[in-house]
N, C-alpha and C positions, 0 to 999 in steps of 0.2 A: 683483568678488567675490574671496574671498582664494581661494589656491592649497588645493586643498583636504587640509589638515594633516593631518585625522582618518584618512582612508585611509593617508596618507602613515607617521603616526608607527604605524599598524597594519603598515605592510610594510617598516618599519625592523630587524625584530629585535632590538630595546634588551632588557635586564633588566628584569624584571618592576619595582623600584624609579623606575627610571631615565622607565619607559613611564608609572606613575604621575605622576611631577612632571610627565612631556610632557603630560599630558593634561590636567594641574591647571593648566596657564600654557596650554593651550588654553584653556579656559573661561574665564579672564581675558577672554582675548584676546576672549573671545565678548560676553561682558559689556560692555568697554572702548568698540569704537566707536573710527572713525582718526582722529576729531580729538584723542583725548584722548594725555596728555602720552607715559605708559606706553608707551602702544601701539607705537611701534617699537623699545622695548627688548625687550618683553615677544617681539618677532616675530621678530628679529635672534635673538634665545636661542632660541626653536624650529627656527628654521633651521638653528642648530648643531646641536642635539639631531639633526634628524631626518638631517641631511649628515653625522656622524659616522659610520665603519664600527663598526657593531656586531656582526656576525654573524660566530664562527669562522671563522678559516679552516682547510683540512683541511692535515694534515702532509703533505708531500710528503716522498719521498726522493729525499735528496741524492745525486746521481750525481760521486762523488768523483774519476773518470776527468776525466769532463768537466770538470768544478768545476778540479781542475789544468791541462787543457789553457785552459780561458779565463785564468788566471791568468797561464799562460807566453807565452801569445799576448800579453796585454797589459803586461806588465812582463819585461823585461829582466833576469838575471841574480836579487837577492834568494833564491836556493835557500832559505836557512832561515829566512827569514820565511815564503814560500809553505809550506814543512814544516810550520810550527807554526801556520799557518791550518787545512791540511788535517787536522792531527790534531781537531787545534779541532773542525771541521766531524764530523770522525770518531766524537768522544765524545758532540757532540751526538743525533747520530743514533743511536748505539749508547743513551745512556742517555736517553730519551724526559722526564724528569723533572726532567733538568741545565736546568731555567730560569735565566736571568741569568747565565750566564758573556757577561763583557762584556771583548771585546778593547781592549785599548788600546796602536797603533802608535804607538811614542815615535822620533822623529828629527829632522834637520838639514832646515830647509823643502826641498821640492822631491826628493822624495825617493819623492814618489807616495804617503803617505798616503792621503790622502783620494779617489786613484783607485784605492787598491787595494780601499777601502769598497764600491768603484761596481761593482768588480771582483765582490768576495764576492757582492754581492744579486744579482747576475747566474748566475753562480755556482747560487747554491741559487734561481733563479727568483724573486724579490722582488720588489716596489716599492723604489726607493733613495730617500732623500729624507734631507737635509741641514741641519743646523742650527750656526752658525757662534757658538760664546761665546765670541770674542774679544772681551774689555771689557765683558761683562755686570757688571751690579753691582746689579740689582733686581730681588730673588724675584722681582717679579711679573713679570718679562721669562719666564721658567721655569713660573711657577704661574700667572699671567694676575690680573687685578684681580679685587676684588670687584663684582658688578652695581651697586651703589649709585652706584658713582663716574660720571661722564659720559662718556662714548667709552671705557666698561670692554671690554677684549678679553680671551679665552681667552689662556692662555699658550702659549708657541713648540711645548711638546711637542705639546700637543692640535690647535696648526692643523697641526703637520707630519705628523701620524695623518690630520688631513681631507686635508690636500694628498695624501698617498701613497692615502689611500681603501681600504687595506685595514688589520687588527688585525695582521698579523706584517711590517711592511717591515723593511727594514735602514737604521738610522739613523745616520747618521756624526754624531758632537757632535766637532763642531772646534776644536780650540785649548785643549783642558780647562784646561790649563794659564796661560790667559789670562783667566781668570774671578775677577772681583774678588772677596774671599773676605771678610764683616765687612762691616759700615759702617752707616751710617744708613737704609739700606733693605730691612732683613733682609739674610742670608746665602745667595747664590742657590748657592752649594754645597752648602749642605744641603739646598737644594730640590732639587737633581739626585742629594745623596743617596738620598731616597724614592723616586725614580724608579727608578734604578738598583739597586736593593735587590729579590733577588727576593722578600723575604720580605712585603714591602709594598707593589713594582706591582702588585700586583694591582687595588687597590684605590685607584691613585693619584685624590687629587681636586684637579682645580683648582679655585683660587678663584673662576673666575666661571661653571662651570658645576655648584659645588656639587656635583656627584652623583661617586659613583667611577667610573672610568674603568680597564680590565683592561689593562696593557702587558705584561702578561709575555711575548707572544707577539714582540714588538719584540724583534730582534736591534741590540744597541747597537754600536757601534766607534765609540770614542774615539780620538783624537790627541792628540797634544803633542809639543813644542819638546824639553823638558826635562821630569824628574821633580820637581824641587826646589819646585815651588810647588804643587803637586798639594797638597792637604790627604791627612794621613793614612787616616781612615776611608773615605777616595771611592778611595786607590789600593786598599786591601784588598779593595776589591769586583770592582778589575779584572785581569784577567790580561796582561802587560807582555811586548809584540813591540819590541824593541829593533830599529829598522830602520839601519844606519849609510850615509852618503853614498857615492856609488857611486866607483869605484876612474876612471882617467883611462879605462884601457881600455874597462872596462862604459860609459862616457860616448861 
């Protein structure tokens, strides 16, 4: 007998929307029978639905003492990057409504980036979870396929939301700057535009699970090498921590 879904997508807390399509690809599912073709597409998609974090989570405050002291514990010298984190973290909590300011640590590899990301979720208590666009070059890598296709998967945002398992983690996007921009398979920059965009995560939809999906609660930190390949509209969205290579000493 199947796992049983009907309670399951009941103690999901989806959106009212969201819990309707659950319950309409239930009754497929009910219909269908496991020999027939559907049937394990139609099952693999409720599993997502019902394994997505759907339910708020509550704001916590950020303890900016602390928040500093794990920083300096774990990184070495950088004073004014850690400043313009803390302030960062500052105005967040000061203005409740500042959605989508999104860091972007720009510097020479090795530099701590991407630990410093690991740093911040720890920091304001998070889930950290990581997504590397080095060489990306196809929307659907970002927005996931449409269900039609054969072995169609959710895109990277949406499994890294199931992997982290709660609505607000700290998501590091690695390498922005290394993200193929143009080409024959849509522009997966503009796919991370929508994301990135408070005006419109809210509502982001991947392609293969059709429905919107609320990110704004996602704290983003971006990286990169370099500013120069960045597309213009995607740096304007982000606020630019200039990290520079550490001195022989600090080494």
């Amino acid at each position: 007998k199947e796992p049983d879904y009907l309670s399951r997508i009941e103690e999901a807390g989806m959106p009212p929307e969201v819990k309707e399509a659950a319950l309409e690809e239930y009754n497929k599912l009910d219909d269908q029978g496991p020999n027939k073709m559907d049937y394990n597409v139609i099952k693999n998609y409720l599993e997502l639905l019902i394994s997505l974090p759907w339910k708020k989570e509550e704001a916590k405050a950020v303890d900016l003492e602390e928040a500093r002291r794990i920083l300096d514990q774990q990184h070495h010298g950088l004073q004014k990057v850690k400043d313009r984190i803390i302030q960062h973290l500052a105005v967040m909590q000061l203005n409740k409504k500042k959605k989508g300011s999104i860091l972007l640590l720009v510097g020479p590899p090795g530099t701590g980036k991407t630990s410093l990301g690991k740093s911040i979720a720890e920091a304001l208590g998070r889930e950290y979870t990581r997504l590397s666009l080095g060489g990306v070059r196809d929307e659907s890598e970002i927005r996931g396929h449409r269900r039609t296709y054969v072995g169609a998967m959710p895109g990277r945002i949406i499994q890294s939301i199931k992997k982290a398992g709660h609505t607000n983690p700290v998501m590091v996007l690695d390498e922005v700057d290394k993200l193929m921009s143009g080409g024959f398979h849509g522009d997966p920059s503009s796919a991370l535009l929508e994301v990135l965009d408070p005006e419109q995560n809210s509502t982001f939809t991947d392609h293969y699970m059709d429905l919107p999906y609320d990110l704004s609660d996602v704290f983003f930190i971006a990286t990169a090498n370099s500013l120069e390949s960045i597309p213009a509209p995607l740096l304007d969205r982000m606020e630019v921590i200039p990290i520079s290579s550490y001195t022989i000493e600090e080494k």
